[in-house]
KOLRO-530155 format. One record per residue (C-alpha): x, y, z. Coordinates in steps of 0.02 Angstrom, whole numbers, padded with zeros to 5 digits, always signed. Layout:
<recs>
XYZ...
</recs>
This chain:
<recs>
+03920+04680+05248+04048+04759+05157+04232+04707+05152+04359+04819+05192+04510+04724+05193+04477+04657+05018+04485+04489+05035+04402+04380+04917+04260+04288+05034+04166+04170+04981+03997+04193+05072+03891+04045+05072+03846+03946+05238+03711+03819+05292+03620+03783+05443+03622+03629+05539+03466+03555+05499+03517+03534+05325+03552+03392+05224+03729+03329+05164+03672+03327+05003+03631+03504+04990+03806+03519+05056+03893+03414+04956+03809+03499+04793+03904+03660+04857+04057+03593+04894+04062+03522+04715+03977+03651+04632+04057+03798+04676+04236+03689+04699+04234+03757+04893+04349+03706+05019+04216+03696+05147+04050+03774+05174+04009+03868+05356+03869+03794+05454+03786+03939+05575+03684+03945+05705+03564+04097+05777+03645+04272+05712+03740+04173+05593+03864+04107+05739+03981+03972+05649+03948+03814+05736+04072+03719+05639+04138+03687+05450+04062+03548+05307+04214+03482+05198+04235+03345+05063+04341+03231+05191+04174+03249+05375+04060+03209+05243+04141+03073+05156+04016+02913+05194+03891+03026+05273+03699+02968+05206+03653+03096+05087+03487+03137+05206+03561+03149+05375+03587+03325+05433+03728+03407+05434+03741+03428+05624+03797+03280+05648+03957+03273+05516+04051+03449+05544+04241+03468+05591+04303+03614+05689+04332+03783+05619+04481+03818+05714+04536+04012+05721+04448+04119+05613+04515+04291+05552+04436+04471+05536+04366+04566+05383+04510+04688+05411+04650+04574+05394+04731+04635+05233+04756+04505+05080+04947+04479+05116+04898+04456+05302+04776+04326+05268+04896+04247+05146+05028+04220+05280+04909+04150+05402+04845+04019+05269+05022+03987+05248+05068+03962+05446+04914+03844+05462+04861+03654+05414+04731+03717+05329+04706+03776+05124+04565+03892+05193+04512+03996+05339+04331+04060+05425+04318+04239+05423+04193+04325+05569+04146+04502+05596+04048+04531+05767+04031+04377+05798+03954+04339+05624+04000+04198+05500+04048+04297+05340+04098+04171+05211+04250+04064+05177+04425+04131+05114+04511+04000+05033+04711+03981+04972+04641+03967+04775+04544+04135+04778+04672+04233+04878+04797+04177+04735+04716+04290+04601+04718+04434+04730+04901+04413+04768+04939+04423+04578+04862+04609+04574+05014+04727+04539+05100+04814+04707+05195+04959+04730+05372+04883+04816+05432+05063+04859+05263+05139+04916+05188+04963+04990+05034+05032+04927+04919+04914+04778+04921+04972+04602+04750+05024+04531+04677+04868+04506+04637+04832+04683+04553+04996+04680+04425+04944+04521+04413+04765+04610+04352+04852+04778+04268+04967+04665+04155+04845+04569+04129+04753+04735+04060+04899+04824+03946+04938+04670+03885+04761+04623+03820+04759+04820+03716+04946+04781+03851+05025+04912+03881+05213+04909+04062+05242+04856+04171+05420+04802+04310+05414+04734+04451+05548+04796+04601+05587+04683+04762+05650+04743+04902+05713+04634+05078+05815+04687+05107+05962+04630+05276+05998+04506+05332+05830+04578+05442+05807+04399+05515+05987+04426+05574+05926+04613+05643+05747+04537+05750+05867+04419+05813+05973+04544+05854+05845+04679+05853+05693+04612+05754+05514+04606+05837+05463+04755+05751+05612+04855+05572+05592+04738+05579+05409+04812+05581+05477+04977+05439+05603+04947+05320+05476+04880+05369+05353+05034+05324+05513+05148+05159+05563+05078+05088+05398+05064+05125+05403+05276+05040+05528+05301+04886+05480+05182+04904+05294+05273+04877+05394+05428+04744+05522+05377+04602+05364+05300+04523+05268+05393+04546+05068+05341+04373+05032+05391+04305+05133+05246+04447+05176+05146+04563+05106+05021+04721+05205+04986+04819+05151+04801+04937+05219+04706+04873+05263+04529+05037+05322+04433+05151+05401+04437+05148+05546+04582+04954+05504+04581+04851+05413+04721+04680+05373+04751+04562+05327+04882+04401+05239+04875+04301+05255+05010+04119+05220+05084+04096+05387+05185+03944+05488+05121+03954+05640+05035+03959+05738+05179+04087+05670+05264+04190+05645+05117+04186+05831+05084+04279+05850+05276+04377+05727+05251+04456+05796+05057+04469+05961+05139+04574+05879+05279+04675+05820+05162+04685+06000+05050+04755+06063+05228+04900+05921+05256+04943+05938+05036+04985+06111+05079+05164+06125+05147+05208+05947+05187+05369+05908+05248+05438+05760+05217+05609+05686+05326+05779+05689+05209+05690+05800+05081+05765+05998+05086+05612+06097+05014+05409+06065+05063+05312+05976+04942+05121+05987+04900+04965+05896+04809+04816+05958+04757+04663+05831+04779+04481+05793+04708+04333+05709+04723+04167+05618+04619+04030+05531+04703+03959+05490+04848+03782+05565+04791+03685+05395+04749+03669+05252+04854+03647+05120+04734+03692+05077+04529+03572+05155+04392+03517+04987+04302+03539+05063+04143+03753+05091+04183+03872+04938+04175+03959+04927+04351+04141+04947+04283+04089+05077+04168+04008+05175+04320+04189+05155+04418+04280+05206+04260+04169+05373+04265+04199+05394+04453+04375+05398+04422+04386+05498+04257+04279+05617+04380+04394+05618+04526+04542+05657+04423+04462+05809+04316+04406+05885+04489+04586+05860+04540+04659+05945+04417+04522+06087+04430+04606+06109+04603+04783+06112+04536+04738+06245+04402+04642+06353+04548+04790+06338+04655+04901+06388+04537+05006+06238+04541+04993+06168+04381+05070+06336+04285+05160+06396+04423+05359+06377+04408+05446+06305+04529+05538+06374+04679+05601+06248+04763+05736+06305+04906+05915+06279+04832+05980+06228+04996+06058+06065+04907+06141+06012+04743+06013+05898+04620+06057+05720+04666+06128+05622+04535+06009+05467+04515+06057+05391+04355+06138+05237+04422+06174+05177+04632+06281+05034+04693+06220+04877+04673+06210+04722+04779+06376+04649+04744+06481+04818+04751+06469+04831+04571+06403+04997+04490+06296+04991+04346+06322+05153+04206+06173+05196+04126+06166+05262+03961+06017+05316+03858+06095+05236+03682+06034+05076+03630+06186+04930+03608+06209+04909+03411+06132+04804+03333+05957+04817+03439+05793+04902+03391+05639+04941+03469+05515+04845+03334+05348+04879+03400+05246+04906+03528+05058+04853+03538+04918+04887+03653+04806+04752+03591+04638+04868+03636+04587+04995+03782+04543+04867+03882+04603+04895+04071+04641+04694+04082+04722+04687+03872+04878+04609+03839+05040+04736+03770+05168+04655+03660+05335+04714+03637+05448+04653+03496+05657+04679+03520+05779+04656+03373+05938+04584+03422+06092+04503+03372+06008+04338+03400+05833+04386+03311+05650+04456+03370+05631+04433+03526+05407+04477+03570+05353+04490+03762+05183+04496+03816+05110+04600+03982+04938+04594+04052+04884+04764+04097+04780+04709+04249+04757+04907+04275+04934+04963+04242+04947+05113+04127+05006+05085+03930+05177+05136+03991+05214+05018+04136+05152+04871+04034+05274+04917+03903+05394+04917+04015+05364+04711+04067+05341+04650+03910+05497+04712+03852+05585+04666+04005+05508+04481+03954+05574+04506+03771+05736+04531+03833+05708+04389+03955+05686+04247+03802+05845+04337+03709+05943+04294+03875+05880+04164+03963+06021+04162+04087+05981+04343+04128+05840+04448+04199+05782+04629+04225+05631+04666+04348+05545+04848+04307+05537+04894+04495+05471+05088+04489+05418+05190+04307+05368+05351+04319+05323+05483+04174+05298+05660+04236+05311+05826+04124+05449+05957+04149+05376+06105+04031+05337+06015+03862+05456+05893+03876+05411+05695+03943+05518+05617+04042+05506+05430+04100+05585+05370+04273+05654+05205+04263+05709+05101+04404+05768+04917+04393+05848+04771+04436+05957+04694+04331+06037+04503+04341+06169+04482+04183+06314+04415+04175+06316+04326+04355+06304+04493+04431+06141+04613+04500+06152+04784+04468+06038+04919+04515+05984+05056+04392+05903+05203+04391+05877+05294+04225+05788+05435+04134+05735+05458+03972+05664+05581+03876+05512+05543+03797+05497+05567+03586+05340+05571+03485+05315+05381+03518+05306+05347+03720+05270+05145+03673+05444+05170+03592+05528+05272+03706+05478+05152+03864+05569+05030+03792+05720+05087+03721+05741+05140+03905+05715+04963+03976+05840+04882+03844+05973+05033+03884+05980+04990+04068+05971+04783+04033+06134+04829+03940+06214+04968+04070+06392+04926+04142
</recs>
């Protein structure tokens, strides 16, 4: 059965008949909180835990030594759903049951790691590491999985005209629209970087074919509420064709492919469409919004500016290898001395991970201070880079919000950076 709300089960269960010592050896061995005991068509009849077995001789059956399961949850409750519920109850664990059918155990431990992916505050959408977790899942179990790849078009052409404030809003709109056009039984929707997006899903080839072209029709003209011209995406697709893992192909290195895939036949579409080369003509019905700094919390307004303080140098930046799960190291010269922050990629690109571990580095310099990387986006106007920051800064007993934009130079690592430290220090 697969799992579509990606939670992390833990699917073992026992009958009645057997022993607590079988039961206990699972409990221990696999540190569980409790172990399902089923019945015919795998209907839970109650749970096995350290405390109903405590005393119990290790031959008796089982049936004789469970405790209540209490309420169980679905395989589509989402991972901050389930988190809440675990929260709300007595309990460090919960039964999960699909048709009537015992599915495994989801436990407060295991639903930790999954909280810790990376998610999107302004989008509510995962990062990409919940995609190559679902991914891997779907794979390991020989499921049939594609991979579909959506990217706006000119997106950093419409941020320059109007403004970050109004990009915000078109990313918000289009990920509605996607939220409404998959289907959360077979699909995951994430948000890849940047203006990109990506859904895995378990339709066949077939119907994954209908369903990108459904979603070629909505990316053509899409208007979004607030924003004064249409935007559009272009989208693409890989997979789909082979229902189970060639032996000879590492699972994660078969997902990496999928994507890679996905991507190229998105940008195939762009370049058909015209949209990658074609400039843009966006309806001047507005002046570009100014988005370099907003009001913060407190009233107070936060000027950015691109210059770093004196006195403070970007050092270095290090991705330690290519590694999707690697740590990047950023080390900040200061008044006080090098300052090095760490960042575990967990799927993020080089850029975003920059981003944190500097915002770290800055974080041991000033203890009494913080700066949270809330959005970064890197998009290219023509053949210049630009990064979007957005952040939240705490200095000085005040939180300021701000929103900055830098233009990329030879070294991005570099440039990342510099950015972060310019808007710790904006007033």
């Amino acid at each position: 059965m697969t799992n579509p709300g990606g939670l992390p089960i833990i699917r073992v269960w026992l009958q009645p008949e057997h022993q607590v010592s079988t039961a206990k050896l699972l409990l221990t061995g696999h540190r569980l909180p409790a172990i399902g005991v089923v019945g015919p068509q795998r209907k839970l009849i109650g749970l096995a835990t350290q405390a109903s077995l405590h005393g119990a001789p290790e031959d008796a059956e089982l049936a004789s030594y469970l405790v209540e399961a209490g309420d169980p949850i679905s395989i589509y409750t989402t991972v901050r759903d389930a988190a809440k519920l675990i929260q709300d109850s007595d309990h460090d664990f919960l039964p999960v049951i699909h048709e009537g059918a015992f599915q495994g155990i989801l436990s407060a431990k295991s639903l930790l790691g999954r909280l810790r992916q990376s998610f999107d505050p302004m989008t509510q959408l995962p990062w990409s590491d919940a995609l190559r977790d679902w991914g891997a899942e779907q794979l390991s179990l020989s499921n049939e999985i594609a991979i579909i790849f959506v990217d706006l078009n000119k997106f950093g052409v419409f941020n320059k005209q109007f403004g970050h404030v109004i990009g915000d809003k078109v990313l918000q709109g289009v990920v509605a629209e996607l939220k409404v056009a998959i289907d959360p039984i077979t699909d995951l929707l994430v948000r890849y970087g940047g203006d990109e997006f990506a859904i895995g899903t378990l339709r066949d080839r077939d119907d994954a074919d209908v369903f990108v072209n459904q979603l070629r029709l909505l990316g053509k003209d899409l208007m979004v509420d607030g924003v004064p011209a249409p935007i559009s995406f272009s989208v693409g697709i890989h997979g789909g064709r082979r229902s189970k893992v060639r032996n000879d192909i590492h699972v994660q290195a078969n997902l990496d492919n999928l994507v890679n895939l996905a991507s190229q036949d998105c940008i195939s579409s762009k370049n058909e469409s015209g949209a990658a080369d074609e400039k843009a003509s966006l309806a001047e019905t507005t002046e570009p919004t100014p988005s370099h700094h907003q009001s913060s919390t407190n009233s107070e307004q936060a000027d950015y500016n691109q210059t770093l303080p004196p006195g403070y140098a970007v050092v270095e930046t290090v991705q330690a290898d290519e590694d999707p799960n690697s740590l990047t190291y950023a080390v900040v010269r200061s008044s006080g001395g090098l300052s090095v922050g760490t960042s575990l990629k967990m799927g993020r690109s080089l850029a975003e991970s920059i981003a944190i571990a500097t915002a770290k580095a800055l974080e041991k310099a000033y203890p009494e201070s913080s700066i949270t990387i809330d959005s970064l986006i890197v998009t290219k106007a023509g053949s210049t880079e630009l990064i979007s920051l957005e952040t939240t800064v705490v200095r000085d007993g005040f939180q300021r919000s701000v929103k900055a934009e830098v233009e990329a130079n030879d070294d991005l690592g570099e440039s990342v950076a510099s950015g972060v430290i310019s808007a710790f220090f904006a007033e």
